[in-house]
C-alpha positions as CSV (number, residue, x, y, z in Angstrom):
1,X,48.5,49.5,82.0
2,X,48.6,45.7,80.4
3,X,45.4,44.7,78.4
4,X,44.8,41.2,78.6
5,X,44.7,39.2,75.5
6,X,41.2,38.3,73.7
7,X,42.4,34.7,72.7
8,X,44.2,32.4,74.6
9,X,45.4,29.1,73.5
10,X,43.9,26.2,75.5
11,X,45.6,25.3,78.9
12,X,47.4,28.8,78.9
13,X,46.6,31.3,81.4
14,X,47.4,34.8,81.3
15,X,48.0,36.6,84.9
16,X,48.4,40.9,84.5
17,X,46.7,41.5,87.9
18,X,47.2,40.5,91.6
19,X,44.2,38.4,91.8
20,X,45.2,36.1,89.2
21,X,48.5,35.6,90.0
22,X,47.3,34.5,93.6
23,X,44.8,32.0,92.2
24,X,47.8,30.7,90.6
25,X,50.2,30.7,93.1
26,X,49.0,27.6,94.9
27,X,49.8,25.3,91.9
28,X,52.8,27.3,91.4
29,X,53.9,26.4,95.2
30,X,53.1,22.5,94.8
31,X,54.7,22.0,92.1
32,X,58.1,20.3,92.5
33,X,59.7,21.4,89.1
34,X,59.0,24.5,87.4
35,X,59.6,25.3,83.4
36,X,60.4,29.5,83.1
37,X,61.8,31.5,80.2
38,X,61.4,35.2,79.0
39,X,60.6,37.6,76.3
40,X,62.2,40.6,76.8
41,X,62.7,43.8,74.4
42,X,66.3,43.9,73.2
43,X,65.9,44.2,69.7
44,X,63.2,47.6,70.7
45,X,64.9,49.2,73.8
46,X,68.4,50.5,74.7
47,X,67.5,49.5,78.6
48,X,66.1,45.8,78.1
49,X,63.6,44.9,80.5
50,X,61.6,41.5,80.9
51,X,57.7,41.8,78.7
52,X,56.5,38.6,79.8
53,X,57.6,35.5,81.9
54,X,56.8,31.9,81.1
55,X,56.6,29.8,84.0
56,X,54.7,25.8,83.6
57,X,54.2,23.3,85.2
58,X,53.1,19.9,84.6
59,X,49.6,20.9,84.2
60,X,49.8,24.2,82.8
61,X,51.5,26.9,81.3
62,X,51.1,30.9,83.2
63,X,51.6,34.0,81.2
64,X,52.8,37.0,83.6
65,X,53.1,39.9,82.3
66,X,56.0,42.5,83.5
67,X,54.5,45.4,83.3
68,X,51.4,45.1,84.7
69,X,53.0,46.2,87.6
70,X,52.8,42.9,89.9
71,X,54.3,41.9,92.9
72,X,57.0,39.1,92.3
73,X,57.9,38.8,95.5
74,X,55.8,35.4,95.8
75,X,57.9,34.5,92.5
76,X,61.1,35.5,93.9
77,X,60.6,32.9,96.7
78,X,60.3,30.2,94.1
79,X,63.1,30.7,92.1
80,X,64.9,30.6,95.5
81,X,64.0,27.6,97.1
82,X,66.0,24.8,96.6
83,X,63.2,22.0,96.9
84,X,62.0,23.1,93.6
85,X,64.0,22.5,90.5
86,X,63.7,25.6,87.7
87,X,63.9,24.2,84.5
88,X,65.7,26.7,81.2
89,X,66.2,26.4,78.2
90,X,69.8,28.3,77.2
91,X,68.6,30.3,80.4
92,X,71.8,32.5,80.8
93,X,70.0,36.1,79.6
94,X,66.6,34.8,81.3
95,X,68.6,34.3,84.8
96,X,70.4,37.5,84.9
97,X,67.4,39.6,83.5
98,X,65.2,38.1,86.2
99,X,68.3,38.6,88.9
100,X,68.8,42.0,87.7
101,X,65.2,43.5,87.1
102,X,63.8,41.8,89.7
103,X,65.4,40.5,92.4
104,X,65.3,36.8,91.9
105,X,68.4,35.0,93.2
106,X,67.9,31.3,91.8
107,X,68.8,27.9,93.0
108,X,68.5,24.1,91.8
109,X,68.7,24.6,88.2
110,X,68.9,22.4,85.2
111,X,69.6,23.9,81.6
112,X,68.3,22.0,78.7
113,X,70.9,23.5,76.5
114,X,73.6,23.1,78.4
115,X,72.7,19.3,79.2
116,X,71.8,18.5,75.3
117,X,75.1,20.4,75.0
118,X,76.9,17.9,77.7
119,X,75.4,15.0,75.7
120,X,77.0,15.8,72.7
121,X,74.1,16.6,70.4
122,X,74.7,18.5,67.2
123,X,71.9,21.1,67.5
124,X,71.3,21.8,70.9
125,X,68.9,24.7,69.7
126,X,65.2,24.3,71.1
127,X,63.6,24.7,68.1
128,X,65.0,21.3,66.9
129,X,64.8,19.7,70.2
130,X,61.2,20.3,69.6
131,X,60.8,18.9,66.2
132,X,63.0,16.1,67.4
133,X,61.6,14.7,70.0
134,X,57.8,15.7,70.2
135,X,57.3,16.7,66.5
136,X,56.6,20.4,67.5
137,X,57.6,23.1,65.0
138,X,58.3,26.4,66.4
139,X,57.5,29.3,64.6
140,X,61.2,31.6,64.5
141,X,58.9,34.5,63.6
142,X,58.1,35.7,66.6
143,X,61.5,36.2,68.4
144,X,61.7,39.7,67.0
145,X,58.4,40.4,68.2
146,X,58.2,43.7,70.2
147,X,57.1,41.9,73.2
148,X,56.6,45.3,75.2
149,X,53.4,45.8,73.2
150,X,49.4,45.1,74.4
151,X,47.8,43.2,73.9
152,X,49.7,40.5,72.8
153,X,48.8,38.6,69.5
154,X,47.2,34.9,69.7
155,X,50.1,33.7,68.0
156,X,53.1,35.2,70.2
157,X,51.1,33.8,73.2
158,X,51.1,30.3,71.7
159,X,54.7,31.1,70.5
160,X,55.4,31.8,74.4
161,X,53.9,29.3,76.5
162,X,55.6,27.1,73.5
163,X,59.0,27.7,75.0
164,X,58.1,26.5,78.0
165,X,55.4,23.6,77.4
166,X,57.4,20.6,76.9
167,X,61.0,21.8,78.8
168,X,59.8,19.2,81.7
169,X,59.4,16.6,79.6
170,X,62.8,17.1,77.7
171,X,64.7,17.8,81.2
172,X,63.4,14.2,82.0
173,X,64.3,12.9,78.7
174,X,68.1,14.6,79.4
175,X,68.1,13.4,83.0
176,X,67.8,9.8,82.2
177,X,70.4,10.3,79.2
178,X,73.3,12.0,81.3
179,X,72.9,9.3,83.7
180,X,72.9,6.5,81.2
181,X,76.1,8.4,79.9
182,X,78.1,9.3,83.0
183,X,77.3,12.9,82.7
184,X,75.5,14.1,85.1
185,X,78.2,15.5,87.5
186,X,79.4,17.7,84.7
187,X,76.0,19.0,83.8
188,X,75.4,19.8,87.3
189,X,78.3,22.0,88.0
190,X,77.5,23.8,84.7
191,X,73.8,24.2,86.0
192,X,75.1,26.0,89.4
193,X,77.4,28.1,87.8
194,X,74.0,29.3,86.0
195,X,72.4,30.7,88.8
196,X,75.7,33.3,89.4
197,X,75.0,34.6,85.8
198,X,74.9,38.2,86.0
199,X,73.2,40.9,83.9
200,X,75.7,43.3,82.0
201,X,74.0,46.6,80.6
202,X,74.6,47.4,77.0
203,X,78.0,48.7,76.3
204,X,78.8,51.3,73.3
205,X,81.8,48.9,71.3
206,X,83.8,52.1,69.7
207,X,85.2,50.1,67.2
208,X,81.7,49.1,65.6
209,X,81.7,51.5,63.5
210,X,84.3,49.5,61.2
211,X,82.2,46.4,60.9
212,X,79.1,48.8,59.4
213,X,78.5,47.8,55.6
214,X,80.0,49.2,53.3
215,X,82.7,51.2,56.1
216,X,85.6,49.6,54.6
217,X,84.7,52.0,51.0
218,X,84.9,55.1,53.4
219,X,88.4,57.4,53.4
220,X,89.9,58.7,56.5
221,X,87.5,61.3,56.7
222,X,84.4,59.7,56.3
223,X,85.3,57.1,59.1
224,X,86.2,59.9,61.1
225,X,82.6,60.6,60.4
226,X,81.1,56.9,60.7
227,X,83.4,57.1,64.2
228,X,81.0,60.2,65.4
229,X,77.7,59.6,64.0
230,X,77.6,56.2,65.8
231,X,78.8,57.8,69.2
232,X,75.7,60.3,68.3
233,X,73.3,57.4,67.9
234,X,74.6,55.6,70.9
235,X,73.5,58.9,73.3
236,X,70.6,59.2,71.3
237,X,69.5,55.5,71.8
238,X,70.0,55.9,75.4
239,X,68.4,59.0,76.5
240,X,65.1,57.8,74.3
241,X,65.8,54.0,75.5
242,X,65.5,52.9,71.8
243,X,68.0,50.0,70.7
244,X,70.3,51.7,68.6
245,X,69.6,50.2,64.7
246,X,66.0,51.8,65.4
247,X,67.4,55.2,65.8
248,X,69.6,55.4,62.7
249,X,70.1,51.9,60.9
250,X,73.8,51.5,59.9
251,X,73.3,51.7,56.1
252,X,71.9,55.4,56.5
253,X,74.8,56.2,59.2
254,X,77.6,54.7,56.2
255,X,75.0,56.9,53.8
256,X,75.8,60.2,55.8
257,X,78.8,59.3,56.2
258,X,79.8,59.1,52.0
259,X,77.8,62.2,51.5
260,X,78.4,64.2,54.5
261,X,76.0,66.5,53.7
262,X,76.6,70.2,55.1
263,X,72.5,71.6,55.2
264,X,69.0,70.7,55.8
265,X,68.4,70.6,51.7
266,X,71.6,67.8,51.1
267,X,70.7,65.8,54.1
268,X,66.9,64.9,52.8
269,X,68.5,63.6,49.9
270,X,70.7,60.9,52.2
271,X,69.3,57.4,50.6
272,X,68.1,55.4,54.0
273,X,67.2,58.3,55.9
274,X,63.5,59.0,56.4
275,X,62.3,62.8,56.4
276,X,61.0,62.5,59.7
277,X,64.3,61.3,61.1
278,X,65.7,64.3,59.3
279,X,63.4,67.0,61.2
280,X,63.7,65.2,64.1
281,X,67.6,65.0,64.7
282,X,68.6,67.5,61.9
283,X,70.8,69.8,63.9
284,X,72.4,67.0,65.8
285,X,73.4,65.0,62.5
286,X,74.2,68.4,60.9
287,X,76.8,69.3,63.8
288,X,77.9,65.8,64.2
289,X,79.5,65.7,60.5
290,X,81.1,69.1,61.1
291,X,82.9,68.6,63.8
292,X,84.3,65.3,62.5
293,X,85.6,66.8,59.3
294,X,87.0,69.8,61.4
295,X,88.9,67.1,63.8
296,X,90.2,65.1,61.1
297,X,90.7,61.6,59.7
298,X,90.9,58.3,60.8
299,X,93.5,55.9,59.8
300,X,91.4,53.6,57.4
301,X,93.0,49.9,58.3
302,X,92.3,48.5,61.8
303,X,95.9,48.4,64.1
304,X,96.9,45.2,64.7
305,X,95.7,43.3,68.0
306,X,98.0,43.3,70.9
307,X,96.1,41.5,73.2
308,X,93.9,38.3,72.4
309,X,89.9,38.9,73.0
310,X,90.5,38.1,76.6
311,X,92.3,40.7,77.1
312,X,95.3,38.5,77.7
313,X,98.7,39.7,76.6
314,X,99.8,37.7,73.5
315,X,101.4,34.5,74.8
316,X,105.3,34.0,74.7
317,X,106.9,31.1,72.4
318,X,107.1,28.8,74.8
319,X,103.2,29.0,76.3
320,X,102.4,29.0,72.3
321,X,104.0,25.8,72.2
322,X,102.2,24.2,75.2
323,X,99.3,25.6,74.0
324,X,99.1,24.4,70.4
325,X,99.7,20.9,72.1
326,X,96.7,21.6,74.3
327,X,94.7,22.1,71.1
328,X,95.7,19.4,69.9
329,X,95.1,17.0,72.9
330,X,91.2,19.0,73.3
331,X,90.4,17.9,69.4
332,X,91.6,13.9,70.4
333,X,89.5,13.9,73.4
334,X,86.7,15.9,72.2
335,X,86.0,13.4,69.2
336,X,86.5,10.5,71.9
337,X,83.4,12.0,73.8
338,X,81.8,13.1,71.0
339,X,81.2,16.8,72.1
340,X,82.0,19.8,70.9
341,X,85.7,21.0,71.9
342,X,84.5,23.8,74.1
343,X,82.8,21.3,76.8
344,X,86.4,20.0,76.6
345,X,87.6,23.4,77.2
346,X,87.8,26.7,75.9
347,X,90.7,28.2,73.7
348,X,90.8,30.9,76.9
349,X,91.0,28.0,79.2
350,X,93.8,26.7,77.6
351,X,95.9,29.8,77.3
352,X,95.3,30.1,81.0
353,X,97.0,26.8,81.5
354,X,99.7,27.4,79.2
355,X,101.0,30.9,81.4
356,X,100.1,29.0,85.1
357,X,103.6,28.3,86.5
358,X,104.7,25.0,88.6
359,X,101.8,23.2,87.3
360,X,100.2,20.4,89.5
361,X,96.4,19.0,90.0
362,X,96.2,22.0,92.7
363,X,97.2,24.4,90.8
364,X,95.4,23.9,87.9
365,X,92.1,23.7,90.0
366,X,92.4,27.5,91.0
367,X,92.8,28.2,86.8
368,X,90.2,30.5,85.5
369,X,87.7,27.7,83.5
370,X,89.0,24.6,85.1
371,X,85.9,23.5,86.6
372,X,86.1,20.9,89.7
373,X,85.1,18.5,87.1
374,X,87.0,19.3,84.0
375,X,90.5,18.8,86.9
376,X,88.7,14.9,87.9
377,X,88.3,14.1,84.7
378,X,91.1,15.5,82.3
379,X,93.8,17.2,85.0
380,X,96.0,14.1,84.4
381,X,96.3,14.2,81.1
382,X,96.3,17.9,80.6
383,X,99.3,18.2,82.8
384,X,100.9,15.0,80.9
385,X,100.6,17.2,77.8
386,X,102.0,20.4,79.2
387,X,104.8,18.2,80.3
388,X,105.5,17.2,77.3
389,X,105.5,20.4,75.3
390,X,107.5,22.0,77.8
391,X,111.4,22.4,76.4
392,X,114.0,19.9,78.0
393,X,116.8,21.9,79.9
394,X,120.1,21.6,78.5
């Protein structure tokens, strides 16, 4: 059951029941551009879920709260409707969250990120956007905050309707400067590729276990133990839908891990590990280390990569050549722009090109990152380049 706040900032209103949220719908309705962002509960829960959603509009900023159990239907319909433009900041997680939890399917967007991002600005973050422009400091505190807790704190409510206060403004500020600049074409097609954005759950990465501190002291065995304890933790997160550092932090895990600790007695002693962690998941941890040592060690140094992070299959001599010559052209063109050399394109872009075959302005439209803009605006030049790295025949 949410418990509404005692103290709201001025101008903010907080909405945990059906009758509030339909005194604010008409505003909502008539308004023809819309500021929204999140909280959710990553850095608390294994299964993230949204805690609060921030939507303003000129006039004023609305707190809804999640998991009071409203009806977003009415919501749903906004986000949807094309005659009203939904204004993010770095909205990606906030999009697929809202798509994913609740059904929202989104369209007209614009993403103050991605257009300060398109302009070439150096720190596209909206902290400093804020300080920048409207002299607003934002308090970085409060994005750790367990948002999933009532009631809510006078300062996490200010910190929230914060995010979304001024996003009009700025998106009118960006508007004017990406039309000034030519730009707005390519922020657009980056802003509808935001709306297909879509929600992954979290994935257990079995090679994490390597990147723990103080992992790269462990022998054989004790990986082989690191390797099992944070498989352990992983089930354990998800079954009590905790995220997984607040089951077991990692420097208790590489703890058990050095010690390995074969009774109850030698495993209160692990440095890290609180007692009542001990009573609670004793005979898990206690089994856990036996079985590793019983199955044997792990090699200690990470095998070498056969495949780029893309899951791409290294590329051959002659696409390394073409693409080291697309690098090349991306840092020219970049600094011509002045943007960073991923609006340009990516490094997985550009491998991409380098293995399409019988390259052409068509071809290179169906490559995976070549946006219809990125092929208007560089597609002569990249295939100029590729050209030119290609070898002669004899």
């Amino acid at each position: 059951m949410s418990v509404s706040p005692l103290h709201l900032p001025p101008g903010v209103h907080w909405i945990d029941t059906a009758r509030a949220l339909a005194e604010a719908l008409p505003d909502l309705r008539q308004a023809r551009d819309l500021a929204i962002d999140t909280e959710a509960d990553s850095y608390y829960a294994y299964h993230v879920k949204v805690c609060l959603l921030q939507i303003s509009t000129r006039e004023h900023d609305y707190l809804i709260d999640p998991l009071a159990g409203l009806d977003f239907a009415p919501l749903a319909e906004l986000a949807a409707d094309a005659d009203v433009r939904k204004v993010f900041h770095a909205g990606s997680n906030d999009v697929a969250l809202l798509s994913h939890r609740h059904g929202f399917r989104f369209a007209n967007l614009f993403d103050t990120m991605l257009a300060a991002q398109v302009l070439g600005l150096r720190r596209p973050g909206l902290a400093s956007l804020l300080q920048e422009r409207f002299g607003v400091e934002q308090k970085k505190t409060y994005q750790t905050s367990d948002w999933s807790k009532r009631p809510l704190t006078e300062g996490q409510l200010e910190y929230a309707a914060g995010d979304t206060r001024y996003l009009l403004e700025l998106r009118d500020q960006f508007e004017r400067e990406l039309a000034a600049k030519g730009r707005a074409d390519e922020a657009r097609e980056e802003f509808e590729k935001l709306a297909f954005v879509q929600h992954t759950e979290r994935e257990f990465d079995p090679d994490s276990f390597r990147r723990a501190p103080g992992a790269e002291r462990l022998d054989g065995a004790g990986l082989r133990v690191l390797h099992d304890l944070f498989l352990l933790r992983d089930k354990i997160a998800a079954q009590r839908d905790r995220s997984p550092h607040r089951v077991f932090p990692d420097r208790a895990l590489v703890e058990l891990a050095h010690l390995r600790p074969h009774s109850s007695v030698q495993l209160r002693d692990v440095p890290g590990l609180p007692r009542w962690q001990v009573e609670r998941d004793e005979r898990a941890l206690l089994g856990t280390i036996a079985s590793a040592l019983a199955a044997g060690p792990l090699e200690r140094e990470r095998r070498v990569r056969t495949r780029h992070a893309d899951g791409e299959a290294p590329l051959r001599d002659d696409e390394k050549r073409i693409f080291e010559a697309l690098r090349e052209w991306r840092t020219r063109r970049a600094a011509e722009r002045d943007v960073d050399e991923s609006r340009v394109a990516t490094s997985g872009t550009l491998r991409n090109i380098a293995r399409a075959d019988a390259l052409s302005l068509e071809r290179l439209a169906t490559v995976p990152g070549m946006s219809p803009f990125r092929v208007r605006e560089y597609g002569d030049e990249i295939l100029r380049v590729v050209a030119g790295a290609r070898p002669r025949p004899a």
